[in-house]
N, C-alpha and C positions, 0 to 999 in steps of 0.2 A: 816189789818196789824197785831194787838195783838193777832189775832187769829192764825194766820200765824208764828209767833216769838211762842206761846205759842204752837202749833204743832210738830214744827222745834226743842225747846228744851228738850221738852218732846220725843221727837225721839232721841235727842242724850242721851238723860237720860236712853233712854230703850235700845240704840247700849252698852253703857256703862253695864248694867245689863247685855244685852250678851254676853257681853267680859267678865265679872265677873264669868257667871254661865261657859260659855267653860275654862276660867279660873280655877276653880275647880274641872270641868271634867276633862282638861291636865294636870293640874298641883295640881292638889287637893290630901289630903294625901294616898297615894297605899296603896292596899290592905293588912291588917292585916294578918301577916304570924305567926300562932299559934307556933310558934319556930322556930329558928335559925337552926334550925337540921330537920326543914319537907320538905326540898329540897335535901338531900341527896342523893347523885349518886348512882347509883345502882351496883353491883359489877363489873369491868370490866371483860371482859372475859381472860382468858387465852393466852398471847402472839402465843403462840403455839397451840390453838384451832381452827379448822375450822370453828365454830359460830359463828358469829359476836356479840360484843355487841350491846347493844338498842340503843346507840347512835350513831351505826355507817349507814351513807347512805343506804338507798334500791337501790341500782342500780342495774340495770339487769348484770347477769353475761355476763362475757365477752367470744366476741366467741371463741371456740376452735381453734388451739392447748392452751392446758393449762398444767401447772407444778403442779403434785400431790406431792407436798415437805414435807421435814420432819421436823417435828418441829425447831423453830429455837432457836441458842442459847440463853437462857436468862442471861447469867452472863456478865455484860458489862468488857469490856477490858481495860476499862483503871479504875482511883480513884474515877469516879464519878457514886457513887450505885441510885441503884432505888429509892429509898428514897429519894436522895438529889436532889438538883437542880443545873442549871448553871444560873451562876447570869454574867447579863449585862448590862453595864452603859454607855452611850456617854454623849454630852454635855446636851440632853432635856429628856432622859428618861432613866429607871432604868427597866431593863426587868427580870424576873426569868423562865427559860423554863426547862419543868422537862422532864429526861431523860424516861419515858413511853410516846412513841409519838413524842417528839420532841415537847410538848403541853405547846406554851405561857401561864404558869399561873398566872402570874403578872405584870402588867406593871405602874410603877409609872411615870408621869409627872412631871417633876421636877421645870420645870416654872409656875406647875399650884397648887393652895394651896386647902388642902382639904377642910377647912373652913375660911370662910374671920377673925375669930379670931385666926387664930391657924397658924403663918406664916411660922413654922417650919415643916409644915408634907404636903407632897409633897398629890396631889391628884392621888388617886390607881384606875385607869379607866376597870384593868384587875383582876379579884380577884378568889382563881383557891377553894374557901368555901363558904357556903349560909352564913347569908345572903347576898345577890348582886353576886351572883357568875358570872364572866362573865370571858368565857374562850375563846385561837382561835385554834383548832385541823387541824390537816393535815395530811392525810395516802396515802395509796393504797389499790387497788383491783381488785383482778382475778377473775377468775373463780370458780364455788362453791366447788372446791380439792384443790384449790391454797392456798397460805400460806404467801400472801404480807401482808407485815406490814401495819395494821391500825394504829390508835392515840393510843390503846391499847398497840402496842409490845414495848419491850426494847430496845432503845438506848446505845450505848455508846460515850465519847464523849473527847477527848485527856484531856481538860482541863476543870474547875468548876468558873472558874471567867476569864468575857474578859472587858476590860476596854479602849474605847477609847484614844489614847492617843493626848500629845497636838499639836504634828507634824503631828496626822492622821485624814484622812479625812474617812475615812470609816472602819471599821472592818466586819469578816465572822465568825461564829460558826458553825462548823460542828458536825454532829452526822451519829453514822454508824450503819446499823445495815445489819447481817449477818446468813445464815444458811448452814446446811451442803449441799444442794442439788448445793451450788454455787451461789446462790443471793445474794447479797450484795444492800444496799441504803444507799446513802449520803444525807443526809437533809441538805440544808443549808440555813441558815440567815444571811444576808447581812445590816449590820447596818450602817448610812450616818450621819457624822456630822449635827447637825440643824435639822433634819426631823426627820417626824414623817412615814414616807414610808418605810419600811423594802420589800427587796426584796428576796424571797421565792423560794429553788427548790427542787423535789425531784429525783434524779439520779439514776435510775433502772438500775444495770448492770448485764446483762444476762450469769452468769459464767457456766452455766449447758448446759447438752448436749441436751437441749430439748429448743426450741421455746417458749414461754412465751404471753402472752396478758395482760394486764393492763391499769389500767383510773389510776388518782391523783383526789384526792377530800379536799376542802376545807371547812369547818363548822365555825361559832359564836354558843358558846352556853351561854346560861344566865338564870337568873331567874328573876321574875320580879322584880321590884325598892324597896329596903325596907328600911325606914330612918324614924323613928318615932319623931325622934328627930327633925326631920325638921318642919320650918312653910308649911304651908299647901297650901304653893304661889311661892314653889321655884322648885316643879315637873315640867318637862315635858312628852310630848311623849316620851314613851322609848318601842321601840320591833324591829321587823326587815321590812326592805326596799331592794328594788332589783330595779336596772334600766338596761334599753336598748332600743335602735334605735327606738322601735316601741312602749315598754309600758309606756316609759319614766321612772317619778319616779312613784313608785307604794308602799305603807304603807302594811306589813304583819303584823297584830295585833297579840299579845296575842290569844286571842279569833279568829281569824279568823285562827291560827295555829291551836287551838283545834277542829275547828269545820272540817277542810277538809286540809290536806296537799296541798303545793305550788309544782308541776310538770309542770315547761315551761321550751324549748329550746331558750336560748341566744346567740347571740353572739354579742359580742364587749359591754357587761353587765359590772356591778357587784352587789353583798348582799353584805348586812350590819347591824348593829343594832346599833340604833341610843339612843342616853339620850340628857337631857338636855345639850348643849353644845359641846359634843364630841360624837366620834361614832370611831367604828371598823368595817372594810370595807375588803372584800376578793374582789380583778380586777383581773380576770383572763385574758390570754394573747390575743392581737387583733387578731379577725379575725376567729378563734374556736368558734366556737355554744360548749357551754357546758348546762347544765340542772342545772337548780336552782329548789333548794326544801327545803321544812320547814318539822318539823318533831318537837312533842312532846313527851317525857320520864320521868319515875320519877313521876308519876301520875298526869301527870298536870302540872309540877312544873319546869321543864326544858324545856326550846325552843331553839329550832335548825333553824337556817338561812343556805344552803350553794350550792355549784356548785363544780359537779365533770364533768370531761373532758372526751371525747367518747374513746373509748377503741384501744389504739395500741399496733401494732404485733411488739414483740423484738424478732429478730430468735439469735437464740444458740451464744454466743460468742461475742455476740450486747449489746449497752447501749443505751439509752432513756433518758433526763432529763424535766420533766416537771415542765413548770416557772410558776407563781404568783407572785402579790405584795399584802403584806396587808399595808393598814394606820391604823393607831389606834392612834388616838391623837385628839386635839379643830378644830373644824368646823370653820379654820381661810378660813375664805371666797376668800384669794387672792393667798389661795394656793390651793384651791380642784381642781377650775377649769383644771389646769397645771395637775393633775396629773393623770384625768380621765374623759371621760366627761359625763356631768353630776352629778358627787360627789358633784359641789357647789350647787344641789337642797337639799343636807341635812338639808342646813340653810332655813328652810318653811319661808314665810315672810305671807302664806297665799295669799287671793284674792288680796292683796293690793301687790301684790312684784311690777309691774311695777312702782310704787310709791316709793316702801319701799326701793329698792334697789340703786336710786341715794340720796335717804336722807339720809343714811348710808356711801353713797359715797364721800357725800359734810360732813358730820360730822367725818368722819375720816382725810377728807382734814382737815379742822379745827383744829383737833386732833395734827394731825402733828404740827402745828403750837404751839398751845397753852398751849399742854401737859397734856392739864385736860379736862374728856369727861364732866364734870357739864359746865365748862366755855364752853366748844366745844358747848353743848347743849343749852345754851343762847344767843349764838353768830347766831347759825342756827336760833332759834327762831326770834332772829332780823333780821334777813336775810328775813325769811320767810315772818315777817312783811311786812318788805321794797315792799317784791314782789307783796304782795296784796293793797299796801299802797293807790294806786289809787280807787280802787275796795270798799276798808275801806272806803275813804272821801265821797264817794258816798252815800255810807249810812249811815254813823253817818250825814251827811248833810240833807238825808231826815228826819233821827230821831230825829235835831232837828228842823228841819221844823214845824215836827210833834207838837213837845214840842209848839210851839208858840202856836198851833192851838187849844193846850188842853181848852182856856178857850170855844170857836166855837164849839168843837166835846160837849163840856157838854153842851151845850145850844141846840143845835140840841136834846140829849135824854131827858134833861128837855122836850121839846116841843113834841117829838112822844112817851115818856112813852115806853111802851112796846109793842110796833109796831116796829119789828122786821124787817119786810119787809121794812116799809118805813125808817125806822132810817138807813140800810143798804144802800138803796138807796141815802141818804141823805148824809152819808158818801163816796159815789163814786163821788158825783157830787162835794162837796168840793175837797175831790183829785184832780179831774180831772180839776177843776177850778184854784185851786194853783200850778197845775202842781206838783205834788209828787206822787212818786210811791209808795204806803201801801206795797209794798215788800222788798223796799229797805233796811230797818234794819234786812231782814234775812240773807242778805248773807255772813257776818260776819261769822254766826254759819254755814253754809251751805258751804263755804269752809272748815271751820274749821274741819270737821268731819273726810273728808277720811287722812287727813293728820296727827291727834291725833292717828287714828288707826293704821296709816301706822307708825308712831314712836312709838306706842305702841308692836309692833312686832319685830322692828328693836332691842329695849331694851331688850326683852325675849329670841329672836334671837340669837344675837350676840355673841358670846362669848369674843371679844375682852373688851367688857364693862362690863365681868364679875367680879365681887368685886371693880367692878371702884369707888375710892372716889372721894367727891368733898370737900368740908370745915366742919371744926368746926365737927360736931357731924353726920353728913351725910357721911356713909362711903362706902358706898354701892347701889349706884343707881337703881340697879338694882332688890334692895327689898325695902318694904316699911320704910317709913320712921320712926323710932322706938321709935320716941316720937312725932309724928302726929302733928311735926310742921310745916310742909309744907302745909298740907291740911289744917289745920286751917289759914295759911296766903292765901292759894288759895281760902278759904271760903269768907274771909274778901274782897278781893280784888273780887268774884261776886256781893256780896253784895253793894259794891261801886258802881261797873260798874249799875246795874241795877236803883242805885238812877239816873245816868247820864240819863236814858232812862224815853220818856214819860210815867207818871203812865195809867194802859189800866185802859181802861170805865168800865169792867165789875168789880164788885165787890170779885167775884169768882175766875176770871182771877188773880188778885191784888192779894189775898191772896196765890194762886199757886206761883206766880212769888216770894213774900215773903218766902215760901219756901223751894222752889229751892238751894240755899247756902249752907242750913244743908243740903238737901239730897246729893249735890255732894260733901261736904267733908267729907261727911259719906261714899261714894261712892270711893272719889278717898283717903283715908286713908290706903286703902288694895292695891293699886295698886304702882308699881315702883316708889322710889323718882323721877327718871328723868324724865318720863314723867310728873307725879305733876308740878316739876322744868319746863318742859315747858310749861304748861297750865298757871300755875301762872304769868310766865316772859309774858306769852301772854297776861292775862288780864291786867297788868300795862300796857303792851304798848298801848292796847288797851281804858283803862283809861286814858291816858297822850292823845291819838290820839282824843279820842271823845270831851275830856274837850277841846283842843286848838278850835277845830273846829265848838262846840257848843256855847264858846265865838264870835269867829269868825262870825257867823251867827248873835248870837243874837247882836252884835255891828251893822254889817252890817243892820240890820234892824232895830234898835237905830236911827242909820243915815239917813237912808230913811222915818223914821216917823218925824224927826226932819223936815227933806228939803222940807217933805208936807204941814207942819205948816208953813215956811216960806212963801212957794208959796202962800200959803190961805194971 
């Protein structure tokens, strides 16, 4: 059985070491970018250039008939110049989209704070300069003499600030642009009270006397995660994702960008580029096979996510509007589902999601109630207890079974020394004579495992539990604990439990299980207060549970040695 306990924790000691090193892998500090200025965009091209810039799509030209147009015009028509931007606010976000392109360069969150000290500065998920640059473009494209505006050409756009108002439920910004051959596009953004879903068109209208062909293509561009200032425990995955029907969710790394571009037909898909938390997300419309593809520029230092749509005929005097929605906002788990399917695999839970996803369920249940995820998290914990509670007595009953028998098991190795063979045997026969099963004290830790991992993820996960406080000087559950006084009472409180348990025979064993305490609160001192919070609320209950029962036993059999002396 000590053999057994001593395998089983030493397993979770080494699942824990694996969480720690993929821990540092995910979320460990991003690579060192030699300057703020070694991601810099490369020149766009000419609005009125037939060459595309480096960051716009390779798609196959589109088939003939095509319009060999003449430059268009770049001076916008109304007070908002190329330089400036249009600034938009509703009740949850703060957008800036710049009239070259119609190109989201900034989007602030207004409900979400950029640092848990700092409750005044909204967090910037869209940022249109390195470092973190992370931008959403959207154009068109003809044929290789055509002259549709890419994210390159010049907008113009009636007005330079749209502001939600308190009687509207949605506001539109539009942007035009136009040339002499008679093309004309209306770009527009459609912004919804509460949401973080903008819905997206761009309006080809065919004023010229020639037939025309054209796709809509949509990109994320970014650079990777740059924040030195942060601890080295608050990264995640951050690059691009794409789903659909058949590939489901699928990870576009950094490095998998660089080594070979992404070219699949989708449909009823979408890309994305996902961070810690939050993501921006191009769903293009049901039913359309469109082509996703990754693309790197800027030597390395810019990566492209996106899907442009197969190419249609607008004959002479025709218009065309092609739709899109992006999201760009927190990976709130009760909204992805509704708005795409499959966007709620953003939130990874990992192997454990069939787990992780009802404990997240029942701890936001909770939440609701009690308004605090530390309380929420202790409440689960006792919950969780309750559930095993049968499973527990079973085995804190064999281990103190055990405990009585520790003076018999040392008399058994006095007597076979270092006969290994027979001392073992010797040990089954008393088992099997007292009726106790030597496994029973494992199953404590043996359920414990996949459920510490599976809450282990939901906390990383979740963005609703981000910057979650709980009391006094714990503000932030979701990082560590920043005077390591939780892991020092989780220390104390293994240390406890483990006197509750019989001392093992081996002398080697003895000093391993001694320990054990400092290596896990050496261990879990880097890892999330909450999860800590719940290891530790485990172990008291778990010492309250063994002590009543180890009482219990050892009275019980008080009584029974007493009623044998009477009979004699």
């Amino acid at each position: 059985m000590e053999n057994m306990r001593l395998i089983l924790i030493l397993a979770l000691a080494f699942v824990l070491f694996l969480i720690y090193q993929a821990w540092v892998e995910d979320y460990g500090t991003p690579p060192v970018i030699d300057s703020p200025t070694g991601a810099e965009s490369s020149p766009p091209a000419s609005p009125g250039s037939s060459d595309r810039s480096a960051d716009t799509p390779d798609a196959p030209a589109v088939a003939a008939p095509t319009l060999d147009a003449a430059a268009p015009d770049q001076s916008p028509t109304s007070a908002v110049s190329a330089a400036g931007s249009i600034v938009v606010e509703t009740d949850v976000l703060r957008a800036e989209i710049s009239p070259r392109g119609g190109t989201i360069q900034s989007l602030e969150l207004l409900n979400y704070r950029q640092d848990a000290d700092d409750p005044t500065t909204p967090l910037q998920l869209l940022k249109p300069a390195p470092p973190n640059m992370f931008i959403v473009q959207s154009g068109l494209l003809g044929g290789p003499n055509s002259d549709l505006p890419t994210h390159d050409a010049i907008f113009s756009a009636a007005r330079d600030r749209y502001r939600l108002g308190d009687d509207e439920d949605a506001l539109t910004v539009e942007l035009t642009w136009q040339n002499e051959a008679g093309l004309e596009v209306i770009k527009r953004y459609r912004f919804e009270r509460g949401r973080y879903l903008v819905h997206a068109s761009q309006e080809l209208i065919n004023g010229s006397e020639t037939p025309i062909s054209a796709r809509d293509y949509q990109q994320l561009q970014r650079t990777e995660l740059y924040d030195p200032g942060k601890s080295s425990f608050i990264h995640t995955y951050t690059g691009g994702v794409y789903y659909g029907p058949e590939v489901k969710y699928k990870k576009e790394s950094f490095d998998e960008m660089s080594k070979r571009p992404l070219d699949v037909t989708v449909a009823d898909g979408w890309v994305a580029m996902i961070q810690h938390y939050f993501m921006a997300a191009w769903i293009p419309p049901a039913g359309v096979e469109e082509t996703f593809y990754t693309k790197v520029v800027g030597g390395d230092s810019r990566y492209i996510i996106g899907t442009y749509s197969p190419a249609v005929a607008i004959p002479a005097g025709a218009s065309h509007r092609f739709e899109s929605r992006l999201f760009a906002g927190p990976k709130l788990q009760d909204r992805l589902a509704e708005i795409a399917p499959g966007l709620e695999l953003a939130v990874d839970y990992g192997w454990l999601t069939i787990l992780a996803e009802p404990i997240f369920w029942l701890l936001s249940l909770i939440h609701s109630v009690v308004g605090n995820w530390g309380w929420a998290i202790i409440i689960l914990t006792i919950l969780i207890k309750a559930a095993f509670y049968k499973l527990s007595e079973t085995s804190y009953k064999s281990m103190a079974n055990m405990r009585k028998m520790t003076p018999r098991i040392q008399a058994l190795k006095d007597r076979y020394g270092d006969d290994k063979e027979k001392l073992n045997q010797a040990f089954m026969e008393l088992y099997k004579k007292e009726k106790i099963n030597p496994l029973g004290g494992c199953l404590p830790i043996l359920v414990q495992i996949p459920v510490f991992i599976a809450l282990y993820w939901v906390l990383l996960e979740s963005v609703e539990l981000r910057h979650a406080p709980f009391i006094l000087w714990l503000d932030n559950l979701t990082e560590p604990d920043p005077f390591y006084v939780l892991p020092l009472i989780m220390g104390v409180s293994m240390f406890v439990q483990q006197k509750l348990n019989p001392p093992p025979p081996d002398p080697m064993q003895a000093k391993i299980f001694m320990a054990l305490p400092f290596v896990f609160t050496v261990f879990f001192a880097f890892f999330p207060a909450g999860l800590v919070l719940y290891w530790t609320v485990n172990n008291l209950l778990s010492i309250t549970q063994q002590w009543y029962i180890t009482r219990k036993v050892e009275k019980a059999a008080a009584q029974g040695g007493g009623s044998t002396k009477k009979a004699r």
